[in-house]
Structures are given as C-alpha cells and as structure tokens.
C-alpha positions in Angstrom: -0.1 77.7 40.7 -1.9 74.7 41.4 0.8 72.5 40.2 3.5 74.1 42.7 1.7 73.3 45.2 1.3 69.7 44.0 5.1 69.6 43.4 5.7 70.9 46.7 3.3 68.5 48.2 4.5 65.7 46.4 8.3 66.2 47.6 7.1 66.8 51.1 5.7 63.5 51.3 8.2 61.7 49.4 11.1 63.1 52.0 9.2 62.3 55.4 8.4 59.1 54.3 12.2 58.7 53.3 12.8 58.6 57.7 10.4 55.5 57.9 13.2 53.5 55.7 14.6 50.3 57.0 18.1 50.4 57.7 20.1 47.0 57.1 22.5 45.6 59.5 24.9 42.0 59.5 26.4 40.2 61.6 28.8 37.0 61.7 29.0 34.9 64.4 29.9 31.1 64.7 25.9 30.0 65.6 22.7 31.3 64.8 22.1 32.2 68.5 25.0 34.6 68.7 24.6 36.2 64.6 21.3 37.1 66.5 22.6 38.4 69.6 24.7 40.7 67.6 21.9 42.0 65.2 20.1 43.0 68.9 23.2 44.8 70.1 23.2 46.4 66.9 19.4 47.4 66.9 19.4 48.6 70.4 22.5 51.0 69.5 20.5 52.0 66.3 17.6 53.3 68.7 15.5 50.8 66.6 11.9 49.3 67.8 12.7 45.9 66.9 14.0 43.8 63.8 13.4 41.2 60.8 15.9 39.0 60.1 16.1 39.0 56.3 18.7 36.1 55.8 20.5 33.7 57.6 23.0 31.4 56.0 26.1 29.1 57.5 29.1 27.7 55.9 32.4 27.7 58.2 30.3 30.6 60.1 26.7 31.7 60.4 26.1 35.5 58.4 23.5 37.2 59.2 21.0 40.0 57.6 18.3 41.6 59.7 16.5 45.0 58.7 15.5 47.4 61.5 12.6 49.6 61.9 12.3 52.5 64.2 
C-alpha cells in the first residue's frame, strides 16, 4: 500500500511540475531590435511573465531563440 501511494505521489508531482515548462519561441527579423520585438509580441500572446533570449545569431538576417516562462 505504501508504495501506491508513493507512485501516486510521485506522478502527481512529476505532472504539475510538467505546467512550469518553458515553452520555446523564434523569430527572424532583419536587426536584433526587431528579432526582439517579435519574441515580445509573441510572449505577450503566449500570456507569458517575461522571457530569456536563448540565442541570437545573424547572417543575411538576425534568428532569434528566446524561452518563455509563465
């Protein structure tokens, strides 16, 4: 009995914290200032409390990689 209810405890935990994932978002854009102006139009329609940009690399245009956290 008592390992049920370990089981059970251990898949409750392991599903709740499964909501506080980070959800990855990109954006392309020919300067850094605008890659980043669409990775905050994109967190703000996500509902998300803010964002990390991840990665940020140029050739002909900037690409962008930010996760966001709610």
């Amino acid at each position: 009995m008592k390992s049920i209810k370990t089981f059970v405890a251990v898949i409750v935990l392991a599903t709740s914290f499964g909501s506080f994932a980070a959800q990855s978002v990109t954006a392309t854009d020919t300067t850094l200032a605008g890659a980043e102006a669409k990775i905050a139009a994109q967190a703000q329609q996500a509902g998300a409390s803010s964002y990390q940009i991840t990665e940020a690399y140029t050739g002909n245009q900037v690409h962008m990689t930010a996760e966001l956290s709610k």
